[in-house]
C-alpha positions as CSV (number, residue, x, y, z in Angstrom):
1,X,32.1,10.7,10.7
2,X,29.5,13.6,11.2
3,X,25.7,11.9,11.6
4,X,23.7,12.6,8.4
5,X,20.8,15.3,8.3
6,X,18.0,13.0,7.4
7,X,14.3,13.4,7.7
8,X,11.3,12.0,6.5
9,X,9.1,14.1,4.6
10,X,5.3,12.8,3.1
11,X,4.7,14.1,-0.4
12,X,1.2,15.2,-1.2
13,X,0.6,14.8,-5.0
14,X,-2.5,15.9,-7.2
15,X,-3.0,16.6,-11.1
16,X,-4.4,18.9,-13.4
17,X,-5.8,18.7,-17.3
18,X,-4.4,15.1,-18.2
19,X,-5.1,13.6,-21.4
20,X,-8.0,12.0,-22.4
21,X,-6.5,8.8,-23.0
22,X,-10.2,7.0,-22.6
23,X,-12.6,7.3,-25.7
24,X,-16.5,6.6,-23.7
25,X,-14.7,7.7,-20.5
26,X,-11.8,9.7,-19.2
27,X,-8.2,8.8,-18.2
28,X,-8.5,6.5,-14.6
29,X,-4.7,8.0,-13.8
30,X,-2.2,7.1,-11.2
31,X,0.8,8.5,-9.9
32,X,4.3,6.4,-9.5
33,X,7.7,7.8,-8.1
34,X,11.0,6.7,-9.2
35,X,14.1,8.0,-7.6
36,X,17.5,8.0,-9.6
37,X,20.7,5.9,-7.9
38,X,23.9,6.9,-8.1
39,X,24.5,4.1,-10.3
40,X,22.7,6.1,-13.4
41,X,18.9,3.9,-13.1
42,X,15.5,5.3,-11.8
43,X,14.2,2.4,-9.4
44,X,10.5,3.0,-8.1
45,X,9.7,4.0,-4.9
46,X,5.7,3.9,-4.6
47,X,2.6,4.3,-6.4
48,X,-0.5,6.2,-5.5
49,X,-3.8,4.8,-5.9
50,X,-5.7,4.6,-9.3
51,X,-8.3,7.6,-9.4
52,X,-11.3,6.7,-11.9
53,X,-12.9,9.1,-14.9
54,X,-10.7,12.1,-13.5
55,X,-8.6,14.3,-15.5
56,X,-8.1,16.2,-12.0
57,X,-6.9,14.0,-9.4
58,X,-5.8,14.3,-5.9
59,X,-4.3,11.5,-4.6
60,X,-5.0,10.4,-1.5
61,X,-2.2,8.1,-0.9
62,X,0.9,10.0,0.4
63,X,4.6,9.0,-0.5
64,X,7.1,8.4,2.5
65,X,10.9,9.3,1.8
66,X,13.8,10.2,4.0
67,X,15.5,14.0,2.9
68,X,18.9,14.0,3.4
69,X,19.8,17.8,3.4
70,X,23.4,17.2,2.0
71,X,22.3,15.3,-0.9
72,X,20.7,15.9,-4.4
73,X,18.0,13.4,-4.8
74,X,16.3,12.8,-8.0
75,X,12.9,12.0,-8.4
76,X,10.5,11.6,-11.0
77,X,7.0,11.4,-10.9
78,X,5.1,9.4,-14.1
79,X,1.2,9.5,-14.4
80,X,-0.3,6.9,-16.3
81,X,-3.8,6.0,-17.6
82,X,-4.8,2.5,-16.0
83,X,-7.0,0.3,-17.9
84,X,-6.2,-3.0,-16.9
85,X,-4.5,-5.4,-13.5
86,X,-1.8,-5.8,-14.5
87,X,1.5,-4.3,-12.3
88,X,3.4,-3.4,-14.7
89,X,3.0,0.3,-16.8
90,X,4.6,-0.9,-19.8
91,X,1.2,-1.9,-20.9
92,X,-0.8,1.6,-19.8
93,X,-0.7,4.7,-21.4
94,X,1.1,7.3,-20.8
95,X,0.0,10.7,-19.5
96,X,3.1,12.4,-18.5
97,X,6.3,13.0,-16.2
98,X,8.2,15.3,-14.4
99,X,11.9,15.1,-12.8
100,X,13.0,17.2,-10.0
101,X,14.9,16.9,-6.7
102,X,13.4,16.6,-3.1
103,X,15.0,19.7,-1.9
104,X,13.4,21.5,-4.5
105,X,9.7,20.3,-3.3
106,X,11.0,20.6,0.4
107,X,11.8,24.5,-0.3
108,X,8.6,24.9,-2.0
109,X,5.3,25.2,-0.7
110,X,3.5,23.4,-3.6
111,X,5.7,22.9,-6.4
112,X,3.5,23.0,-9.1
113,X,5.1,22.3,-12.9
114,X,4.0,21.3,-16.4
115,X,3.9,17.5,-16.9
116,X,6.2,16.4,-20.3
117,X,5.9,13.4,-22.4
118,X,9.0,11.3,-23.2
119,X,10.0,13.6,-26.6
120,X,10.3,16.8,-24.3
121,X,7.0,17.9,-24.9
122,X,4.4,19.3,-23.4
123,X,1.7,16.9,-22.1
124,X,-1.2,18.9,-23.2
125,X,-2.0,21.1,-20.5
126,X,-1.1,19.1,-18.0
127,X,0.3,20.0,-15.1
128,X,1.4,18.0,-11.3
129,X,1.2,19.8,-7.8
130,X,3.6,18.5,-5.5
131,X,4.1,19.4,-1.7
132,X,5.8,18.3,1.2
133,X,5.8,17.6,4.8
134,X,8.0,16.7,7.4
135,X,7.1,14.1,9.8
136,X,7.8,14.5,13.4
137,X,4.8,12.5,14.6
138,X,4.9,8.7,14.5
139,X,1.1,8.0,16.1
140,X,-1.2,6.9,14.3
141,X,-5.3,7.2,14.4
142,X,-7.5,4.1,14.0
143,X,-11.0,4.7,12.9
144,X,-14.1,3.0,12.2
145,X,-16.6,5.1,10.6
146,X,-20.6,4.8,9.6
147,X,-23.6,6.3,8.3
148,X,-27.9,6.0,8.4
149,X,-30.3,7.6,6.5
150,X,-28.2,9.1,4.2
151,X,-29.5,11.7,1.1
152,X,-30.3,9.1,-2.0
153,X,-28.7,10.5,-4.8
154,X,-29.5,8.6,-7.9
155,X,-32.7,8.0,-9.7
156,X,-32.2,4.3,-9.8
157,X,-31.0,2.8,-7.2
158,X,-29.5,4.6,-4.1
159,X,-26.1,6.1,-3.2
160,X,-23.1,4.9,-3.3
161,X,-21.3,6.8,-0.5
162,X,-17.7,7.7,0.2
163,X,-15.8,9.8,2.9
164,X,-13.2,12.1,2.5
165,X,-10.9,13.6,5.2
166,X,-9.5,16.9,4.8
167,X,-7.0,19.1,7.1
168,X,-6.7,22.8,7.2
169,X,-3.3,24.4,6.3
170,X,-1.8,27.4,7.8
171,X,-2.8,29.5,4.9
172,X,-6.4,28.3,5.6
173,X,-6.4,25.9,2.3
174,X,-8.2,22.3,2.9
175,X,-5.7,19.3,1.9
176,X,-7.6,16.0,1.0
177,X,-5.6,13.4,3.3
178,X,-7.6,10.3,3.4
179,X,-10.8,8.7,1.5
180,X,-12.2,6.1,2.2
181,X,-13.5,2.8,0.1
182,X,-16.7,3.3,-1.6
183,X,-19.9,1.7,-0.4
184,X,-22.0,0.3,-3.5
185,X,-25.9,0.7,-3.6
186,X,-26.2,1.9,0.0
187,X,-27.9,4.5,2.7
188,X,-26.6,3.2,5.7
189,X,-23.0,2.3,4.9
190,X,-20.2,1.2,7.0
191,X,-16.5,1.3,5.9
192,X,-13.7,-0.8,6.5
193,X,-11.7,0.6,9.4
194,X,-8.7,2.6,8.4
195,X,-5.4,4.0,9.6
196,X,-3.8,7.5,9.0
197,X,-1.2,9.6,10.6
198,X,-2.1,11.8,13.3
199,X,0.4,14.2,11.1
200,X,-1.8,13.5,8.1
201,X,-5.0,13.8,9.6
202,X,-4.6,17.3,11.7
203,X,-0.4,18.4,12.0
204,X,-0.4,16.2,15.6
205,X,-3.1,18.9,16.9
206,X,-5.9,17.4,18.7
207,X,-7.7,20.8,18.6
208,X,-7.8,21.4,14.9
209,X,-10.3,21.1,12.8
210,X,-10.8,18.3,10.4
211,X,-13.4,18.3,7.8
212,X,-15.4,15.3,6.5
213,X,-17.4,15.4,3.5
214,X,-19.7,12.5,1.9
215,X,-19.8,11.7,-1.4
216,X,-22.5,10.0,-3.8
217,X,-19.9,7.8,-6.3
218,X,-20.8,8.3,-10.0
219,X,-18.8,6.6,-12.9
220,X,-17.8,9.5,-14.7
221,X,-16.4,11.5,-12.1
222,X,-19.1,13.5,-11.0
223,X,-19.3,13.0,-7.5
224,X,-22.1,14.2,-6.0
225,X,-21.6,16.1,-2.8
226,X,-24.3,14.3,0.0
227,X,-22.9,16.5,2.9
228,X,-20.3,18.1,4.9
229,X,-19.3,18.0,8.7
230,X,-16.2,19.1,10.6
231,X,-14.6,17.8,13.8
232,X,-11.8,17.8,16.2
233,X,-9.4,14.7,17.6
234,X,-10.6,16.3,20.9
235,X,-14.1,14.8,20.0
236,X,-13.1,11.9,18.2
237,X,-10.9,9.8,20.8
238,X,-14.1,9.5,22.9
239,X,-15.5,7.7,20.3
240,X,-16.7,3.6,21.5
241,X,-18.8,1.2,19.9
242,X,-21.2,1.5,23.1
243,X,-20.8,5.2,22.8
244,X,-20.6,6.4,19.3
245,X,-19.8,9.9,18.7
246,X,-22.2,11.0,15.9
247,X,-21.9,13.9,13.5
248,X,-24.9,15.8,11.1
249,X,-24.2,15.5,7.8
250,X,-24.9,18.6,6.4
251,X,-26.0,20.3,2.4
252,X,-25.6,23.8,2.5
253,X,-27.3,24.4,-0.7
254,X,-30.2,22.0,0.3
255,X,-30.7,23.9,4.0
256,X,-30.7,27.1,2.0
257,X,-33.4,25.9,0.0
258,X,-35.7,23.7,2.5
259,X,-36.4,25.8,5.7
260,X,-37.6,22.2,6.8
261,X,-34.6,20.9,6.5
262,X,-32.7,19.0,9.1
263,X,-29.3,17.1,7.8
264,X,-28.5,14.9,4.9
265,X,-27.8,11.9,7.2
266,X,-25.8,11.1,10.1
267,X,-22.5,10.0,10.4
268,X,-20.6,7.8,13.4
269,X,-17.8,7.0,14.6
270,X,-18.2,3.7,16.8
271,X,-13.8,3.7,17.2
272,X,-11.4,5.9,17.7
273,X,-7.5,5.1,18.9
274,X,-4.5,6.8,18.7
275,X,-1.6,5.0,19.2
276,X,2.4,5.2,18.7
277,X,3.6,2.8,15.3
278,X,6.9,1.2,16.2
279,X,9.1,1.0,13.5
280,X,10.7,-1.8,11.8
281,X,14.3,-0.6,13.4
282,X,12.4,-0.4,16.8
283,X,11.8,-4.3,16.5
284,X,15.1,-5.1,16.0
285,X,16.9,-3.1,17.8
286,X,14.2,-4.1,20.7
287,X,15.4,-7.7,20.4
288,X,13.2,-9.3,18.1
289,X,14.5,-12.5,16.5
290,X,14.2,-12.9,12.7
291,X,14.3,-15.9,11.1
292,X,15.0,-17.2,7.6
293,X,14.0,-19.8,5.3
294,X,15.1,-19.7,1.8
295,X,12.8,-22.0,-1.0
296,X,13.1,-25.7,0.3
297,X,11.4,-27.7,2.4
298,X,14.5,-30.2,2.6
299,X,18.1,-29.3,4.1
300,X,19.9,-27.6,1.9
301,X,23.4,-28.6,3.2
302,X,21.6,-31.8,3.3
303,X,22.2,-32.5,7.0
304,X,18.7,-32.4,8.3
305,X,20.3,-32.8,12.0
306,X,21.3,-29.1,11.4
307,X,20.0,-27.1,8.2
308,X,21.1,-23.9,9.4
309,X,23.1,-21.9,7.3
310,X,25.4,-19.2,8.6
311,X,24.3,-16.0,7.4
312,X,23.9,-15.2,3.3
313,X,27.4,-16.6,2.5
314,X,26.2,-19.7,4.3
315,X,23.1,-20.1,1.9
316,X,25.2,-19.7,-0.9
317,X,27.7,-22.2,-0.3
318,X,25.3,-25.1,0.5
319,X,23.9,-23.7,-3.0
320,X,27.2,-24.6,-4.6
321,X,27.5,-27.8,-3.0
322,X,23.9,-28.6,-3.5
323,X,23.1,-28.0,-6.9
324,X,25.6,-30.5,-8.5
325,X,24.5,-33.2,-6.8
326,X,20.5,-32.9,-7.5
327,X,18.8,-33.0,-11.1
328,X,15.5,-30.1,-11.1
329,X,12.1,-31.1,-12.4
330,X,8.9,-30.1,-11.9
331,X,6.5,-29.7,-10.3
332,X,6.5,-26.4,-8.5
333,X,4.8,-26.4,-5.2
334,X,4.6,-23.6,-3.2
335,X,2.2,-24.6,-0.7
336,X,4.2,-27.5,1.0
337,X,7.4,-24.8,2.0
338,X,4.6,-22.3,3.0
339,X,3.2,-24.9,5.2
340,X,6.8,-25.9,6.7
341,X,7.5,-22.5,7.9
342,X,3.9,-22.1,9.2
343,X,4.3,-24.7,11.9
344,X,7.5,-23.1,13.2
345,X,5.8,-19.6,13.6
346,X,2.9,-21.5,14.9
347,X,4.7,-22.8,17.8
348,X,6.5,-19.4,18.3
349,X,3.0,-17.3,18.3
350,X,2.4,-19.8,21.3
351,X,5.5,-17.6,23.3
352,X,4.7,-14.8,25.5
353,X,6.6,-12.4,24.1
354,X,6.6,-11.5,20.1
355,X,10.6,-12.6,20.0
356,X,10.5,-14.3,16.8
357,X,9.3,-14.0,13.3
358,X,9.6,-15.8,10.0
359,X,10.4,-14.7,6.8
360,X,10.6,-17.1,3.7
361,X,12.0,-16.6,0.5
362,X,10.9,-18.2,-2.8
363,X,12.6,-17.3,-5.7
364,X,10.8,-18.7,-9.0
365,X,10.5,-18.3,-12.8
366,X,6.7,-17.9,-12.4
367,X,5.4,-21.5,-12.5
368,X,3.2,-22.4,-9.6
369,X,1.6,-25.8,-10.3
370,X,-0.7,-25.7,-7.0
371,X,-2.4,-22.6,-7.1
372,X,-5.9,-23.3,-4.8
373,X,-3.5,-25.5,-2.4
374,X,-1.1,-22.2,-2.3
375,X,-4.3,-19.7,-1.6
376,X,-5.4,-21.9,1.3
377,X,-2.0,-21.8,3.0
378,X,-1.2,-18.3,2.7
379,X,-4.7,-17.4,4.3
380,X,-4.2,-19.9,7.0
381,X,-0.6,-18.7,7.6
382,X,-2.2,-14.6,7.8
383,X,-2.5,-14.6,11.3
384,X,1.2,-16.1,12.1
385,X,3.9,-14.2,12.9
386,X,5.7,-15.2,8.9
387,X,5.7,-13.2,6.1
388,X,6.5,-14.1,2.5
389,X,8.8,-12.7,-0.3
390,X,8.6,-13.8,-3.5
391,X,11.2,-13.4,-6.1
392,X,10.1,-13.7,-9.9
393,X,13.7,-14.2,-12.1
394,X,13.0,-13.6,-15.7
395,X,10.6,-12.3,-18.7
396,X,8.0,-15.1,-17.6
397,X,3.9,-14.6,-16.7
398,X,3.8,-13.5,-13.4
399,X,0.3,-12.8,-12.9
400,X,-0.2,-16.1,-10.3
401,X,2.7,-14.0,-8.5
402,X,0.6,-10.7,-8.5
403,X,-2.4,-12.4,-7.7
404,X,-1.1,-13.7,-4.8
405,X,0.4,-10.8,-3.3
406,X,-3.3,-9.4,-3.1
407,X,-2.9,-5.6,-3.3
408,X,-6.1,-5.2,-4.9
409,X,-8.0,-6.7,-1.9
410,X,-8.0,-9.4,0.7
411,X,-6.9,-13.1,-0.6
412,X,-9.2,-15.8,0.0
413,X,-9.1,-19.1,-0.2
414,X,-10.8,-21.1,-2.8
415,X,-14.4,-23.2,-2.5
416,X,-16.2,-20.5,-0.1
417,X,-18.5,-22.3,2.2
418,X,-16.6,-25.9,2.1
419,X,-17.3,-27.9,5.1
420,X,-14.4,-30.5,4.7
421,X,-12.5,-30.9,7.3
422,X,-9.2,-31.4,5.3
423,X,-9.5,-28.1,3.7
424,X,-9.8,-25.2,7.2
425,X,-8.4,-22.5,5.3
426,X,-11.2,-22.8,2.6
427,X,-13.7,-20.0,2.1
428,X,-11.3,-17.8,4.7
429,X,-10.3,-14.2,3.9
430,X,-6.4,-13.3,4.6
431,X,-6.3,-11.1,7.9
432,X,-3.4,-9.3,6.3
433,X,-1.2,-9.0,3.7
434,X,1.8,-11.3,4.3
435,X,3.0,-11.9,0.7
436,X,4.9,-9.5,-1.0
437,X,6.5,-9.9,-4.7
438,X,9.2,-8.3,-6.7
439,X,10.2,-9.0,-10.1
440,X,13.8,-9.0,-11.7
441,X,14.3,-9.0,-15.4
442,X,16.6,-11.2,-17.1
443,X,17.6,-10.0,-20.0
444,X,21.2,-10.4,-21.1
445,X,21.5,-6.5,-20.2
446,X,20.0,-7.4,-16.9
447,X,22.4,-10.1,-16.4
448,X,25.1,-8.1,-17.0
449,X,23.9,-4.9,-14.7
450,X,22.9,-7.4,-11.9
451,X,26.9,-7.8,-11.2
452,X,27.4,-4.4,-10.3
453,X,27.7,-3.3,-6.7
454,X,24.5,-0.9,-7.6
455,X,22.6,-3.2,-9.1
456,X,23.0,-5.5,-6.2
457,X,22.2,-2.3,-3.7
458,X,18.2,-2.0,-5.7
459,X,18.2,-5.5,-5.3
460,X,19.0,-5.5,-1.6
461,X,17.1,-2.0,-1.1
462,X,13.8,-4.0,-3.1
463,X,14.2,-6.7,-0.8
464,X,14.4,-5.2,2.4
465,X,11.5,-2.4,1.5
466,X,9.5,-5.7,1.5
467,X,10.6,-6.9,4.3
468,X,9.6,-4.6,6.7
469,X,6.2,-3.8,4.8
470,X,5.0,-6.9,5.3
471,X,6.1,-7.2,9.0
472,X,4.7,-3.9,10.0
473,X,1.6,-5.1,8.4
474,X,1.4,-8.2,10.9
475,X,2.2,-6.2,13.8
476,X,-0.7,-3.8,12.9
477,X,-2.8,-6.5,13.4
């Protein structure tokens, strides 16, 4: 059989005259991409991040997707009006969608269409810019980045500052690629270091220019522009925290005005590192061990001299023997399984070599009766080489799941500042993000598409998608 033509492409997405959905504000939109399966469903591939008060977003957040050249791959990219924490869009509203295929954005140099509503008709004036890229470069650029005496741009209080990264397209355009978290109430900021591409941040040319501009955060949307600056990689990789490398921060409208004027504040970069990201397939295929635990902190075949199971059908079968002979009841402890696994990867961290890692498996109808106890021992369990996938069955309330998995920041560990001794995790911040959770419905359609081969595919494609996020995320510790 001939080798497929595959290649991964980054999609660069931005909007255009979205609805109002806001009444005091405007539409805080986001961006998600489905892709449709052979098996006739859409199944959701990413999300972008949520952009506040804009009715003109660019999206900083790229999506990552192999193009295979022989097939037709449908995608469809839905923008929605987030107002509240939960993950699910069901509950947002609505600001448009378009379907196309990835060849057509791969053929196109920005693919720019009118955005529909689910009737077929036009979303107002909306409209969605897509582009593409192909990815030949896998390094990746670590930065640390910092600022002093920065321009105050409110009245009452003082700036609230933000970086954006831009690269330069052959046609001479600037691309937004990267921005940064914003810094509340603040002169002399410093941001949380960040990773981008090198592909992302200048086409893998250390020579080419990158430009840096620095915002003033306002609620409504109105960003105030503080200055501008551009560099090179060139000059950035000899960046060092005893050796900073330092750039002006520059107002052109505010030098053309002042002839005394000097910059609007100086930014630094204190770290600067470019290094190759293995991928999950590099891992395995460099012999890297991965090991399984699936819910229980007991045997499962009950034979605690050996609780191995061989492979999936092994796991199912001690299910079928198991289950007969044991009666469930509450309650529902997480923390005790998540503690279990934690001493095996403790003892393997202890290794030389990185030849093991430990993935466990909870599948749950959304109960968790030990919440605080289940915070402490995922934040104690951050810096191990384990991960955790959680599978939520059912219509239930998931929102201990989703706060547990943490995507809207760090997760700490209840009673800050506690001093007991029997509590270490307590007060800790997660060093990375080791949970990950996916839902499946269970309706009795649900039920009954969940025994097709397809079905069983998303699930599998779901699971595995989590897999190696969360283990790429320890190894980029």
């Amino acid at each position: 059989m001939a080798a497929q033509c595959v290649t991964k492409v980054e999609l660069t997405v931005s909007c255009n005259n979205l609805l109002d959905r806001d009444i005091s504000s405007k539409s805080d939109p986001l961006c998600v991409l489905l892709q449709y399966t052979s098996g006739q469903q859409w199944y959701e591939v990413d999300r972008t991040e949520r952009i506040k008060n804009s009715l003109n977003p660019k999206f900083s957040k790229k999506f990552r997707i192999d193009y295979y050249f022989e097939l037709v791959q449908k995608l469809k990219f839905g923008v929605f009006d987030i107002d509240n924490a939960t993950v699910q869009l069901n509950d947002d509203d609505f600001l448009g969608e378009f379907e196309c295929t990835l060849g057509q954005i791969v053929s196109s140099k920005t693919l720019t269409r009118p955005l529909l509503l689910r009737n077929g008709k036009p979303a107002g004036k909306g409209v969605i810019m897509i582009s593409a890229e192909e990815i030949k470069d896998n390094r990746v650029v670590l930065l640390e980045a910092e600022a002093r005496k920065l321009d105050n741009k409110d009245l009452f209080g003082k700036s609230d500052p933000y970086l954006e990264f831009h690269k330069q397209t052959s046609e001479g355009k600037w691309v937004m690629v990267h921005r940064t978290e914003v810094i509340k109430n603040n002169l002399n900021p410093v941001w949380r270091p960040f990773k981008i591409s090198l592909n992302s941040l200048c086409y893998g040319d250390m020579d080419k220019a990158i430009k840096v501009e620095c915002y003033d955060y306002d609620n409504d949307g109105s960003h105030d522009l503080i200055g501008t600056f551009q560099a090179t990689m060139s000059k950035l990789k000899d960046a060092s925290r005893h050796s900073p490398m330092e750039f002006e921060c520059i107002n052109e409208k505010k030098r053309q005005k002042k002839k005394s004027y000097k910059n609007s504040g100086i930014v630094s970069f204190k770290h600067c590192e470019v290094i190759t990201e293995c991928t999950f397939l590099d891992y395995v295929m460099g012999g890297c061990q991965l090991n399984f635990t699936v819910s229980h902190e007991f045997p499962l075949n009950f034979n605690p001299s050996n609780p191995f199971c061989n492979g999936v059908q092994g796991i199912v079968d001690a299910y079928r023997v198991c289950l007969p002979q044991i009666r469930l009841y509450g309650p529902t402890n997480f923390s005790p399984i998540i503690n279990h696994v934690a001493r095996f990867a403790a003892a393997a961290s202890q290794q030389r070599t990185a030849s093991q890692y430990f993935i466990l498996l909870i599948i749950t109808d959304g109960v968790i009766t030990d919440l605080d106890e289940t915070r402490s021992a995922i934040v104690n369990a951050s810096k191990l080489p384990m991960s955790i996938i959680i599978v939520g069955v059912g219509g239930a309330d998931f929102s201990a799941m989703e706060f547990l998995d943490s995507d809207s920041g760090a997760l700490r560990s209840r009673f800050q500042g506690s001093s007991c001794s029997k509590c270490p995790g307590r007060g800790s911040t997660a060093s990375c993000e080791l949970l990950q959770h996916v839902q499946v419905a269970a309706t009795k359609q649900a039920i009954s598409q969940a025994r097709t081969a397809e079905a069983s595919m998303n699930r599998s494609r779901k699971f595995l998608c989590c897999l190696s996020v969360v283990f790429l995320d320890y190894d980029a510790q």
